[in-house]
N, C-alpha and C positions, 0 to 999 in steps of 0.2 A: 314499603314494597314499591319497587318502580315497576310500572308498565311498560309492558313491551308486546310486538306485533309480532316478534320473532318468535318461533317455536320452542317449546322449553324441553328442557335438560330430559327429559323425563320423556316428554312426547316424540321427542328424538331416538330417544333409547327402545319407545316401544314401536318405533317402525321396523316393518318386515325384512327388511335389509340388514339395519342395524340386530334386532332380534336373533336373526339365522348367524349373525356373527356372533352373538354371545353364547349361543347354545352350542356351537363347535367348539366354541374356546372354553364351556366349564370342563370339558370334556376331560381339555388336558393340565388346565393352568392347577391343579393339585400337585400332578409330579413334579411343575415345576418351579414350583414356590414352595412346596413343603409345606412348614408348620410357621411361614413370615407371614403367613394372614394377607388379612384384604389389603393392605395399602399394594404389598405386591402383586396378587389380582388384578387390581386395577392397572399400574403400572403395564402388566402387560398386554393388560385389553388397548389401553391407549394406543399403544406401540402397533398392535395387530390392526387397531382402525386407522392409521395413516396412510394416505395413498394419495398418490396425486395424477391427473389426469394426462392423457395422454398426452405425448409431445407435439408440438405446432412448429414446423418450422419455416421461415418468413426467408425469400430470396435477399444474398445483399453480393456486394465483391464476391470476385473468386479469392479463393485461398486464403479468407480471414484468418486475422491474429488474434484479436483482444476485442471485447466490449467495456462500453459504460454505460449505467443510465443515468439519466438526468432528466429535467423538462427544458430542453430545447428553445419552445417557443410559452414560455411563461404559460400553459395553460392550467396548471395545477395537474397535470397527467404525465407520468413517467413515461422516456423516453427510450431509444438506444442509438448508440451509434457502436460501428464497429470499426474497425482496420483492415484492410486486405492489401492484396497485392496481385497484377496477371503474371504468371510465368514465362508468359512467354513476351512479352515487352518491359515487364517489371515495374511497370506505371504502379504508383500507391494511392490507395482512396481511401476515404471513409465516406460510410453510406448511413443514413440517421433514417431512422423508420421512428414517425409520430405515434404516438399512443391514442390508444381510445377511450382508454380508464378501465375498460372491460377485460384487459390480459390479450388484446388481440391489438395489431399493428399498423398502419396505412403503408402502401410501396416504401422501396428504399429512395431515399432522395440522394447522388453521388455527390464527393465535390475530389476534383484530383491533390493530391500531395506529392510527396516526394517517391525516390523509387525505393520499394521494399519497405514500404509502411508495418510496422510491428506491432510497437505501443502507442496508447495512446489514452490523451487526460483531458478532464473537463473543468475548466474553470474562469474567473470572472478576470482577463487580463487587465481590462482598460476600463474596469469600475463603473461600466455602463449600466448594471443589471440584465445584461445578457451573455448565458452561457457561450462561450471559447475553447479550441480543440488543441490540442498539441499532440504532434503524430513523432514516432523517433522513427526514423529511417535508416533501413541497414543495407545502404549500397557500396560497400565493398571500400576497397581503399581508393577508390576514384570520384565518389561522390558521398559524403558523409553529412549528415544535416538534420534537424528539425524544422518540423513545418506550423507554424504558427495558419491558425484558421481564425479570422474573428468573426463571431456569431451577429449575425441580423435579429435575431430573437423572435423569428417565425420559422426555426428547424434548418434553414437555408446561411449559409457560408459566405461568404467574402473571399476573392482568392487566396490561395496561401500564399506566408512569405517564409524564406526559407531562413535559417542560420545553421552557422556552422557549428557540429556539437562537438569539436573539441577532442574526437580521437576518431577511431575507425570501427564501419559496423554498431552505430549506436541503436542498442536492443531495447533498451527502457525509458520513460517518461516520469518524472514525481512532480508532482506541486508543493508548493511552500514556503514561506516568508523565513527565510533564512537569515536574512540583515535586519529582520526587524522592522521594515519601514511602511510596514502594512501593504505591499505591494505584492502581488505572487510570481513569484521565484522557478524559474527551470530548474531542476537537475537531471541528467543524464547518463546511461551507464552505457560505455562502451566497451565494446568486446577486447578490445587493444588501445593501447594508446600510440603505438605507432604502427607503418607500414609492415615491416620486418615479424614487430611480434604477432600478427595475424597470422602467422603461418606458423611460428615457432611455441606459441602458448604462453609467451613469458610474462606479461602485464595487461593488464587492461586499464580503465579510468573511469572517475565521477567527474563529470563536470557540471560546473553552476553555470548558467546567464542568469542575471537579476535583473529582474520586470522594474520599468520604468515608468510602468503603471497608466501609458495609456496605449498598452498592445505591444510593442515594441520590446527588446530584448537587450541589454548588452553583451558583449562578446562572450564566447567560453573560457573559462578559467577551472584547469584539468587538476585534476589529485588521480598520481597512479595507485593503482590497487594490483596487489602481488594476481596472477593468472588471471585468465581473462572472461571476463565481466558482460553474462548474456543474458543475467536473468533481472529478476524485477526489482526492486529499492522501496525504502520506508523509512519514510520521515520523525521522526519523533523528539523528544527530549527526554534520551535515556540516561541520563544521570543528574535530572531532576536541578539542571543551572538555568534554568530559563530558558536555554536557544536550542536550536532544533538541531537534529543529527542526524545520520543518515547510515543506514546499514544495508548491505546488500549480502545476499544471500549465493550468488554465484561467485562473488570476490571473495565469501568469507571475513567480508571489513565490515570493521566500524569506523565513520567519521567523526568525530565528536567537533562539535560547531562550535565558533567564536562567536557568533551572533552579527558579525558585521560581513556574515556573506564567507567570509575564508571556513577553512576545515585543520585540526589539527589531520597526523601524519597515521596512516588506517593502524585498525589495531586485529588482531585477528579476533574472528568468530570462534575458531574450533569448531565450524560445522559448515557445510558446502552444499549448493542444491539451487534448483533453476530456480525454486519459486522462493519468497519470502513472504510471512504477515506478521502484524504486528499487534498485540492485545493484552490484558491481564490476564494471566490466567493465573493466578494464584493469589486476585483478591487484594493485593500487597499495594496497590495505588502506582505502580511501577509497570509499563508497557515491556513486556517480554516478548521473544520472537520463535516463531516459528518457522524452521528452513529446510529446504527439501521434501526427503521423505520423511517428514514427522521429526524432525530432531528441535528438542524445544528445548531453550536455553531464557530461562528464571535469571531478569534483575536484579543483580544483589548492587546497586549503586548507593551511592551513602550523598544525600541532596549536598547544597554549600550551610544550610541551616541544621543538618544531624553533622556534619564536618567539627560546625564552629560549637556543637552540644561537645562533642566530642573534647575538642581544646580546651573548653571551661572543664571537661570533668580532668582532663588529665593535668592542667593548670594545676587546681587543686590538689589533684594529690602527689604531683614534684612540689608544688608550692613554689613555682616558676611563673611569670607573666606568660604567656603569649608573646609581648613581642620580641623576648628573648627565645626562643623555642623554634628552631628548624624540624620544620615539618614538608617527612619526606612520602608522596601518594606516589605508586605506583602501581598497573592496571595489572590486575593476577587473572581475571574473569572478566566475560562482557558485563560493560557497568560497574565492575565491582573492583571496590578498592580497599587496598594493603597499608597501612598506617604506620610510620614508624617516627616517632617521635624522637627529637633529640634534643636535650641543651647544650645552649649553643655556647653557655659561659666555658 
């Protein structure tokens, strides 16, 4: 038995609060469980006891975009920062509100960015062990840019420096070690990738910079994506070859990564939408994505090691080597591949 100072299951249940909820709820949870018994009883008491306290909100920017948290200033206490932008000057900030550990916030602290600050990511550019900002700024086809912030590691910023992100209107920010060389990686989604199709809808872009690993950035190197590209991107390695890939959810692409930083040529989604995430949902050890309104689209990618299962099973029964054997993969689904074996004698 371990001891504890905290109130138990039991004493909790026979408080007056909790009590008046359970005597409402025998009331009805018969009609609506029927004859599934107590597990679903319970089930729905739980569900009837969640509540969360009322909302607190903390001033920052006008006309915020995006948050993250993080801790800021190494204190062991989550933090936030957000993205804004003013309307009527179009100046871009983010403002970081310190934590207390309590749920509650210290002021916003600003630091200026670029104009029409959107997105924005948090991580360790120049391997200092203090958190870094990356803001995407979406200033029109006249000023297009990323704004690198590097953290002091007391919540407080270093000015930014800007780069160019490589098309127009860049609406998102990801992080990620795309070449592999343990450094962390821009990528960037612009709404167009040239002047022209801003107005006309016709293309947008991913672009890379690769971290140089002490802050600094190299140039943008663009991949167009069929219409144009406002919403958010996510990193992953969806067909299980080691390197990361990127899919965006308002382009409807996928990138599939070479590992040294370049991208093969986008592949479609079949499904379109501002927002993207990325996660298992179906157990399978395979990051599946979800885009838009709810449209989810299941991994079916076959790794390079169930590939190469594959050629020893079908070796075997042509009773062919492998290295005679043209084998031809082509993408029919996100991730997911069509096998067509041939010999080549």
């Amino acid at each position: 038995m371990i001891a504890t100072n905290s109130p138990s299951s039991s004493s909790l249940l026979a408080s007056p609060i909790a009590a008046l909820k359970r005597s409402r709820f025998r009331g009805r949870r018969s009609q609506q469980c029927g004859a599934a018994g107590r597990a679903c009883w319970e089930a729905l008491e739980d569900r009837r006891l969640m509540s969360f306290s009322p909302a607190t909100s903390f001033p920052v920017g006008a006309n915020p975009q995006a948050v993250v948290t993080a801790d800021f200033n190494n204190d062991g206490k989550l933090d936030l920062a957000t993205s804004s932008y003013d309307d009527a000057t179009a100046d871009g900030s983010v403002s970081v509100l310190l934590g207390n550990g309590n749920g509650s916030f210290q002021p916003a602290q600003s630091s200026a960015t670029g104009p029409y600050t959107f997105s924005l990511a948090a991580g360790d550019f120049n391997a200092d062990g203090k958190l870094d900002l990356a803001t995407a700024n979406n200033g029109g086809v006249d000023n297009n840019d990323v704004s690198i912030l590097l953290g002091n590691g007391d919540g407080t910023f270093k000015p930014a420096v800007a780069y160019e992100s490589g098309g127009y209107n860049a609406a998102a920010v990801a992080l990620g070690d795309v070449n592999g060389d343990g450094k962390l990686d821009l990528l960037i989604a612009n709404q167009c990738d040239s002047a022209p199709n801003c107005s006309n809808g016709a293309s947008g872009s991913v672009s890379v910079l690769l971290g140089n690993g002490d802050g600094t950035f190299g140039g943008a190197v663009s991949i167009a994506t069929p219409g144009q590209n406002i919403g958010a991107l996510e990193i992953g390695d969806f067909n299980g070859d080691g390197m990361l890939d990127v899919a965006s959810g308002t382009g409807g692409t996928l990138l599939l990564g070479n590992g040294d930083g370049t991208f093969r040529g986008p592949l479609a989604l079949g499904a379109f939408g501002p927002g993207i995430d990325m996660a298992d949902l179906n157990g399978d050890g395979k990051p599946d994505l979800v885009v838009g309104g709810a449209t989810v689209l299941l991994n079916n990618s076959i790794s390079k090691v169930q590939l190469h299962k594959l050629l020893q099973r079908a070796q075997m029964a042509l009773k062919t080597p492998i290295g005679s054997m043209t084998t031809v993969i082509s993408v029919t689904e996100v991730g997911g591949f069509h096998l067509d074996l041939r010999n080549s004698e």
